[in-house]
Structures are given as C-alpha cells and as structure tokens.
C-alpha positions as a printed NumPy array, in Angstrom:
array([[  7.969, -27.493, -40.141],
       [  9.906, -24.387, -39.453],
       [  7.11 , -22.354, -39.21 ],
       [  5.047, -24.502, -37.008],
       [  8.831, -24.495, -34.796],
       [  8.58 , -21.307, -35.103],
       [  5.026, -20.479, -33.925],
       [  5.188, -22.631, -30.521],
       [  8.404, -21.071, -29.515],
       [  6.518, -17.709, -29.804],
       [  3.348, -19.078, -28.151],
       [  5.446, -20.712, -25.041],
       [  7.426, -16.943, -24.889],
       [  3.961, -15.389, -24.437],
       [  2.504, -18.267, -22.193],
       [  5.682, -17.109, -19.974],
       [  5.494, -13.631, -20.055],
       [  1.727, -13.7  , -18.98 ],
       [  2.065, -16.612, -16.644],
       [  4.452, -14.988, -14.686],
       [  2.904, -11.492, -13.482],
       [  0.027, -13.108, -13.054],
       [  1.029, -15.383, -10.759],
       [  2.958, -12.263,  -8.643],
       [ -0.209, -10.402,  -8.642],
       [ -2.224, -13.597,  -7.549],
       [ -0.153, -14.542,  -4.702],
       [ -0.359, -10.883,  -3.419],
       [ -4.141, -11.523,  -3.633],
       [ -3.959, -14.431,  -1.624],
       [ -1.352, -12.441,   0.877],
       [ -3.627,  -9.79 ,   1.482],
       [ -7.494, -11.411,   1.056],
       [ -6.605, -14.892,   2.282],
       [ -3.855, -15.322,   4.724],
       [ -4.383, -11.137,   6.166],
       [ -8.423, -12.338,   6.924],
       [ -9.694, -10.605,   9.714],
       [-10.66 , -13.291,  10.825],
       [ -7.145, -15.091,  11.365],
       [ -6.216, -12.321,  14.182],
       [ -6.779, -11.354,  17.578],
       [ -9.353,  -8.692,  18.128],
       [-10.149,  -9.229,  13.856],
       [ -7.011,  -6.796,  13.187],
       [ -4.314,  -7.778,  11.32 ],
       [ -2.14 ,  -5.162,  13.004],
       [ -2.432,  -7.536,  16.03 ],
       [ -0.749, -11.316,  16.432],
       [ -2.443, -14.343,  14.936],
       [ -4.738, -16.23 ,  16.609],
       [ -3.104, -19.264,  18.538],
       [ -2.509, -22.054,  15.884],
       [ -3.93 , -20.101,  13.313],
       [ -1.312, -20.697,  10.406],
       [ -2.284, -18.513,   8.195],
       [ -2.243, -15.402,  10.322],
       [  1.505, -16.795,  11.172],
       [  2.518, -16.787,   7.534],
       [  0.647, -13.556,   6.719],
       [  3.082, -11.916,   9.687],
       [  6.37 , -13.052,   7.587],
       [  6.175,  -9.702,   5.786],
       [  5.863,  -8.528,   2.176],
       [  8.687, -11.116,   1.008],
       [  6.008, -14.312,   1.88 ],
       [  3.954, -13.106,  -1.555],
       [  6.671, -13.251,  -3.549],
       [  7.85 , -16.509,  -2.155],
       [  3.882, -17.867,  -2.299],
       [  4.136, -16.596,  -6.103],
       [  7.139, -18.04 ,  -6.756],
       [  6.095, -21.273,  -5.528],
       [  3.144, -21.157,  -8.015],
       [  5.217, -20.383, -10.558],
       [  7.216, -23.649, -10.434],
       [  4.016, -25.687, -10.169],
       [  3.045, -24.149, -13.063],
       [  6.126, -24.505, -15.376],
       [  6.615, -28.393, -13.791],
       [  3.058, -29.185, -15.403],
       [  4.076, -27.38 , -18.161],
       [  7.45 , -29.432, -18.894],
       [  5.886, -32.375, -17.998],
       [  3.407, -32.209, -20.738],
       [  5.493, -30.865, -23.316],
       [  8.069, -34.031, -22.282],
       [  5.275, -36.31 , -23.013],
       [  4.632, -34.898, -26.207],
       [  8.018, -35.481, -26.94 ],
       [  8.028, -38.98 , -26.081],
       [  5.507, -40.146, -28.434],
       [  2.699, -42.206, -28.37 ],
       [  4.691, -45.094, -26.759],
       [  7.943, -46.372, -25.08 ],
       [ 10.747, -44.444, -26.672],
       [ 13.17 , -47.251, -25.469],
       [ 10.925, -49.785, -27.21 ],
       [ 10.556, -47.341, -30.286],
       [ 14.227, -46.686, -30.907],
       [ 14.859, -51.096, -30.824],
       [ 11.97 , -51.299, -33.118],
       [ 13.496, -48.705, -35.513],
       [ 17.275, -50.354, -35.158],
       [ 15.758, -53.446, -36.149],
       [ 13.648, -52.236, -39.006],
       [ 16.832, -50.04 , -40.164],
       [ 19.415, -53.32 , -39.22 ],
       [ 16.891, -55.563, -41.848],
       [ 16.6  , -52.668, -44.892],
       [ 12.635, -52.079, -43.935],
       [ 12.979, -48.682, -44.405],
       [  9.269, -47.792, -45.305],
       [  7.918, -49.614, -42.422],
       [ 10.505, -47.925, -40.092],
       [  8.769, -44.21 , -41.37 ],
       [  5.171, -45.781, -40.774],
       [  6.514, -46.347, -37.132],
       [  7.595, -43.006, -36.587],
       [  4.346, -41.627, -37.902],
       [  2.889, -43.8  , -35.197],
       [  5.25 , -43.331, -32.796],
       [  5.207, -39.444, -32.954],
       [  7.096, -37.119, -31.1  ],
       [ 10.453, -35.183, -31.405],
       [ 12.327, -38.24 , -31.178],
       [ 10.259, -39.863, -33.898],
       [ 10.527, -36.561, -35.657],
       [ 14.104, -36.401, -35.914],
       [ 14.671, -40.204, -36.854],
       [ 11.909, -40.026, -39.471],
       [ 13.571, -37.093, -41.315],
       [ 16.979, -39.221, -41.053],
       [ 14.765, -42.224, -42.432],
       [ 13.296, -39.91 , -45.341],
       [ 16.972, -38.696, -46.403],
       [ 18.28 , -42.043, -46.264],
       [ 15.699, -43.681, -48.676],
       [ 15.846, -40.513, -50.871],
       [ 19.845, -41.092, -51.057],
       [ 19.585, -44.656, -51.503],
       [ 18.216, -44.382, -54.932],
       [ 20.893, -41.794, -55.649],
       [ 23.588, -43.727, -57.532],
       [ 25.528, -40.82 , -58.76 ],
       [ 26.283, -39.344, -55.355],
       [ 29.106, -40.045, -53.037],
       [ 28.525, -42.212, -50.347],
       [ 30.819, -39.765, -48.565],
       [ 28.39 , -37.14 , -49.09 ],
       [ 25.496, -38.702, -49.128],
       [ 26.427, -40.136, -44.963],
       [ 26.83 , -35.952, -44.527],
       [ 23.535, -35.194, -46.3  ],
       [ 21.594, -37.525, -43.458],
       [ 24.011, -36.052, -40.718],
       [ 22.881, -33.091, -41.378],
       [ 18.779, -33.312, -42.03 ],
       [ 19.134, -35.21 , -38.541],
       [ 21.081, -32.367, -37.148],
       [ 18.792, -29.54 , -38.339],
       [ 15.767, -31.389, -37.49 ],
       [ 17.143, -32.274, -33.88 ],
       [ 18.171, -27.975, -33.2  ],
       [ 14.126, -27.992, -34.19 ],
       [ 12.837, -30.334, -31.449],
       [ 15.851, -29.99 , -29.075],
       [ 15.135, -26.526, -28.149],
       [ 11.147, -27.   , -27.496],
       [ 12.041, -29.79 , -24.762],
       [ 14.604, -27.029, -22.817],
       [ 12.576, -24.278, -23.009],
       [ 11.207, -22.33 , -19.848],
       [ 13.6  , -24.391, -17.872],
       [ 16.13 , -21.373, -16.841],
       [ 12.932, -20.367, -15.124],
       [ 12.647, -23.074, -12.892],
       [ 16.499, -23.143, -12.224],
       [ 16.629, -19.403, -12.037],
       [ 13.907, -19.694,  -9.243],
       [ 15.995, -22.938,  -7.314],
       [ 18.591, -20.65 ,  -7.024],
       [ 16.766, -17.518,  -5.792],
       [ 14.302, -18.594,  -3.316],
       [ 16.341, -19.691,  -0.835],
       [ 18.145, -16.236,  -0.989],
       [ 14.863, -14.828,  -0.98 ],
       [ 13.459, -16.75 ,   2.403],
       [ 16.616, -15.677,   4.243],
       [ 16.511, -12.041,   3.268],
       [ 12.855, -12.355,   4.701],
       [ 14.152, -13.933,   7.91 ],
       [ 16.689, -11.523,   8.301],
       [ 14.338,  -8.129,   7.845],
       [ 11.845, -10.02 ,   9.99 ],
       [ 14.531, -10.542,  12.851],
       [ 15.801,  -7.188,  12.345],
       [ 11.655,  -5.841,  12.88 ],
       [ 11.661,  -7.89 ,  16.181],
       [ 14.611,  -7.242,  17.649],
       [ 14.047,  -3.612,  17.114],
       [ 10.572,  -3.497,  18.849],
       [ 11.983,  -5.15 ,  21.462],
       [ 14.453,  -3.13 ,  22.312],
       [ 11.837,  -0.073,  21.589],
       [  9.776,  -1.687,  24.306],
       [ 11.769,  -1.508,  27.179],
       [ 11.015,  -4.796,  29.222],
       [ 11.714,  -7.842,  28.099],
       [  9.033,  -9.49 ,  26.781],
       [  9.393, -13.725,  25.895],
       [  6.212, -13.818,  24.079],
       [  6.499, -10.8  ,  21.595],
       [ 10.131, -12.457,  20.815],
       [  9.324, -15.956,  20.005],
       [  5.952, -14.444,  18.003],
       [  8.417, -12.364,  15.969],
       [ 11.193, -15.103,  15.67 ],
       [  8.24 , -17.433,  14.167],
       [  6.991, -14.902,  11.972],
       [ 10.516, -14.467,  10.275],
       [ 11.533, -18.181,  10.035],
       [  8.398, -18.058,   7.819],
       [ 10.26 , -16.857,   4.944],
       [ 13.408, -19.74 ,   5.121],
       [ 10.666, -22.256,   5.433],
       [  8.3  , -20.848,   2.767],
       [ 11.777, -20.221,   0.231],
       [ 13.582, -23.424,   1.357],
       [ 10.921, -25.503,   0.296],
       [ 10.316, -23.934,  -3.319],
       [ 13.825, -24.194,  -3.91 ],
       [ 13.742, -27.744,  -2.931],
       [ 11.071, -28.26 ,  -5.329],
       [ 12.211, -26.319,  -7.992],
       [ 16.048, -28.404,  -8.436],
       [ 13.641, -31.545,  -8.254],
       [ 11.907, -30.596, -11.063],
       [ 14.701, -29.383, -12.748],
       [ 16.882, -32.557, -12.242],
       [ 13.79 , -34.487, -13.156],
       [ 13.158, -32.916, -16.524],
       [ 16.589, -32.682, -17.475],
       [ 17.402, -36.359, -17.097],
       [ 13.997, -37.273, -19.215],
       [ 15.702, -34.512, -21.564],
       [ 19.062, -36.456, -21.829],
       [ 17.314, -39.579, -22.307],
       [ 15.384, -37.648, -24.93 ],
       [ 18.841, -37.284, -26.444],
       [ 20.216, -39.984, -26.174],
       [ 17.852, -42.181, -28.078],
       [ 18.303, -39.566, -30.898],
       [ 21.609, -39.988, -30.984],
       [ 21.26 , -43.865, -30.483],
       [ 18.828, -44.198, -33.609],
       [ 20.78 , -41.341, -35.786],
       [ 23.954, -43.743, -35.701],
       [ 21.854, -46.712, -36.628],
       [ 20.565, -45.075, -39.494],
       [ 24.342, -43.738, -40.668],
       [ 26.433, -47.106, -39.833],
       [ 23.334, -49.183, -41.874],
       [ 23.533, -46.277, -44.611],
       [ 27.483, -47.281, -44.351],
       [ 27.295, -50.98 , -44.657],
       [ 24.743, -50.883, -47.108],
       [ 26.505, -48.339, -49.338],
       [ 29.943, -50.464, -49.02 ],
       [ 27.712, -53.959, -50.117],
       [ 26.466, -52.116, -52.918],
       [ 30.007, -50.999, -54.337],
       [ 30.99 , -54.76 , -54.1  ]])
C-alpha cells in the first residue's frame, strides 16, 4: 500500500512539474498567434490599435503580463479538474454520509465482516482508512492475551497511519491553486500599473493632448486587473470548494474511527464481565 502511496505522489509531482511550463509556454502561444492576429488590428499591424470592438486585439495590447495571467488562468482550470477527480476517487463509489451510517451500524451490531465487504464496495480513502481500522479490530478481537488498553492503541494507530496515507493525496497540488489566488491579483495590477505608466508617457511624448490615444491606453492596462481579478476569484473558489469536501473527507474518518474504538471499548468491557 505504501508503495502504490508512494508511486502516485511521485506521478502527481511530475503531472505538476510538466503541467505547469506547459501551460506558460501555451498561453504565450495563444498571446502571440491568437490574440496578436493580424487580423485583429488596424492596417493588419499589431504595432497599431485594435480594431473597434475587436477584443482580442484589446487584450493582446495589455502587454507581456496578459500571457502569464492567460496561463495562469489555465493552470487553475487544470488543477480544479484535477482535484475534483481525485476528490471523487476519494469519496467512493457512493454517498460517504450514507457509507459511514452503514458502517456505524454494522460496527454498533458486531457485523464486522460485512462492515469490510462494504468498504471493499464502498472504496475510496475514507473506506480505506475505516477498513484497515475494521481489519485491526477483528484481528485484536480474537487476541485474548492482549490488553484492551493496548489493543484500543493498536487500532488508533493502523487508522492513523493509514489516514497520513490517504490524507495527503486529497491536499496535494492545492498550494498551487492558493499560491495562484494570492498572486494574480498582484499580478493584474502590476500590469495595469506598467500599462498606465506606457500611456501616460506617450502622451506626454506627444505633445497635444490626445482623448482617444488615452482612453485606448487606459483600456489596454485595465486588461490586466480584469484578466488577474478574475483568476484569483476563481482560484479561492476552488480552493474553498475543495477544502470543505476535504474536511468533510475528514470528518467522516474521524466519525467512523471513533465508532470503531468506543464499540472495540464496550465490547472489550462485556467480555471481561
């Protein structure tokens, strides 16, 4: 089990280590073949302004930050799907509400064996980690030599072990997605700002005033705080989404784990009488 852990921790490393350049590079493909077109510009020069309501020649004009914003954008998407599948994995085959009162009722009546078959159904970290409890408490059970003292710290700790396993699968990549909630918003305004700084300054290199030039160049730069607003927006939705499915994750571990323990309890206490 370990070594399976082991070997999608490394794969989802990789997966991020690939996923993100590429992404970088991609968006300054789309930059400089898809929103600099030609096509999107006056006289077919991107030197010159966009054409009027052309959108993409507008974004294209918000500088050299708009790729990276455009690539961090993708890069969310992509680690959002990513979550999102490996939460449902987690989950199981079914309702992990409706798992964990099928297992505390199974545990609560002694049907231990039928409780394991349910988490080999069931599936999933959270069926994972309360199988392995399940396992150690009908391995213990038959133990008559043992303290029940230890034997309660035995299960404790396969359920503990086996949770750091799973627990750490489910939170993975997700300092990406927070990292990027925090930065792209920073990101869009330094954008705005260099953009404002570029059109001020050719304005005042131009001598008289000129209204259109301005409000081309003001545009151009609120590009950015648009463009990073919006993936930082996205990005602390996803994260508060996945967390909360995370702590829910964890909280029918923890619900099932103490099932398993105070029916160990009980059971061991009716036994000494």
């Amino acid at each position: 089990m370990k070594t399976s852990s082991s070997l999608i921790e490394n794969l989802k490393s990789v997966f991020a280590a690939i996923v993100i350049p590429a992404e970088i590079a991609l968006a300054i493909v789309i930059y400089l073949y898809v929103l600099g077109n030609p096509e999107n510009f006056q006289g077919g020069d991107p030197a010159n302004n966009p054409l009027p309501g052309n959108y993409q020649g507008i974004v294209y004009k918000g500088g050299f930050i708009v790729p990276l914003l455009i690539g961090l954008l993708m890069i969310v998407i992509t680690f959002a799907i990513e979550r999102l599948l490996t939460i449902m994995r987690a989950n199981g085959k079914g309702s992990v509400r409706n798992f964990i009162r099928n297992i505390k009722s199974l545990i609560s009546s002694n049907h231990l064996d039928e409780a394991i078959v349910a988490c080999d159904k069931q599936k999933g970290s959270v069926a994972n980690v309360v199988k392995a409890g399940l396992s150690k408490y009908d391995q213990l059970s038959k133990n008559t030599l043992m303290d029940t003292d230890k034997k309660i710290l035995m299960i404790q700790k396969d359920i503990e072990e086996t949770t750091q396993l799973e627990m750490p699968m489910l939170e993975k990549n997700l300092v990406i997605i927070a990292t990027i909630a925090s930065i792209a918003t920073l990101m869009g305004l330094l954008g705005t700002v260099l953009g404002m700084i570029k059109a001020f300054a050719a304005l005042a290199t131009a001598g008289a005033p000129d209204a259109v030039a301005l409000a081309n160049g003001i545009s151009e730069a609120l590009i950015n705080t648009a463009l990073g607003i919006g993936t930082s927006a996205l990005a602390i939705i996803c994260y508060n989404f996945f967390t909360s499915k995370i702590d829910a994750l964890t909280y029918g571990i923890d619900e099932a784990s103490y099932s398993i323990i105070q029916n160990f309890t009980a059971h061991s206490k009716t036994d000494l009488k």
